[in-house]
N, C-alpha and C positions, 0 to 999 in steps of 0.2 A: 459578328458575322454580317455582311452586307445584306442585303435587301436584294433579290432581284430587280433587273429591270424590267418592265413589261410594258411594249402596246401597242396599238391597232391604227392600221394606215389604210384609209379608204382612197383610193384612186379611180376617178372616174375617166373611162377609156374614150377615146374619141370615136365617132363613127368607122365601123370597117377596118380598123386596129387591133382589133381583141385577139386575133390570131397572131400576129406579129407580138401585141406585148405579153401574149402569155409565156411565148419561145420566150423571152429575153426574162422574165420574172420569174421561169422556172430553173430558166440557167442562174440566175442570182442567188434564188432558194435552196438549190442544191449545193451552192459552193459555200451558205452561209451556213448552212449545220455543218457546216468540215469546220467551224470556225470553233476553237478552244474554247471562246465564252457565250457563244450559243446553245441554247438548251432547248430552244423551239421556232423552227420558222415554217409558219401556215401559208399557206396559199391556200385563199375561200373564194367561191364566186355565190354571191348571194341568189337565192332562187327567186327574189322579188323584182329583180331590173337585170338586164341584159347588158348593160355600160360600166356594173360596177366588179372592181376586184378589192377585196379585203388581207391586207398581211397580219398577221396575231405572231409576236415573235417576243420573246423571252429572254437575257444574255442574264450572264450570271450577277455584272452591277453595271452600271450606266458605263466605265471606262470600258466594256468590252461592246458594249454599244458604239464606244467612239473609234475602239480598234474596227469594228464592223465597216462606218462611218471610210474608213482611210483605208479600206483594202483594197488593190485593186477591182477584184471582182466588182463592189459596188461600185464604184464609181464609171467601171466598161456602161453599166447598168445605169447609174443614174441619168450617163448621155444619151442611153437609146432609149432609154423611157419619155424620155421631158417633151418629142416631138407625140408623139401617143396617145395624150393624155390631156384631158380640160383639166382637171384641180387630182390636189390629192388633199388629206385631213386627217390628222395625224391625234389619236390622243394617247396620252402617257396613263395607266394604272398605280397603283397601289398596290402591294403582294399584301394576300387578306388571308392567304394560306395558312393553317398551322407549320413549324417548323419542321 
């Protein structure tokens, strides 16, 4: 059995954007749990800074991460993000889950 894939993208939102890229991040979030090998896409806004947004997103193995990667949805998304945005930071997990 595959492994999940699992992990967290921190995006740091530029000045006076946060309302514009949350429409575009929650329209992305919403079309990506319609996606067969997603199993979890979060949308967090951390209580400690005001600039950042956190994704926590789950697909069943990394190829449905890459079907994610090639949907239209994301990609509408990844062009309206890129003006929005100072960095983003990306890290990948391990499943530590029992089976």
């Amino acid at each position: 059995m595959a492994k999940h894939y699992v992990l967290e993208v921190e995006l740091i939102i530029n000045d006076g954007k946060m309302d514009e890229f949350m429409r575009v991040v929650l329209e992305n979030a919403e079309n990506s749990r319609k996606e067969p090998g997603c199993l979890r896409f979060d949308v967090l806004r951390p209580t400690d800074t005001q600039d950042s947004v956190v994704l926590y997103e789950i697909y069943v193995d990394e190829a449905a991460f890459g079907d994610h990667h090639a949907s239209d949805h994301f990609k509408k998304f990844d062009a309206a993000r890129k003006p929005l945005m100072k960095s983003a930071k990306r890290r990948n997990f391990a499943w530590s889950n029992p089976a």
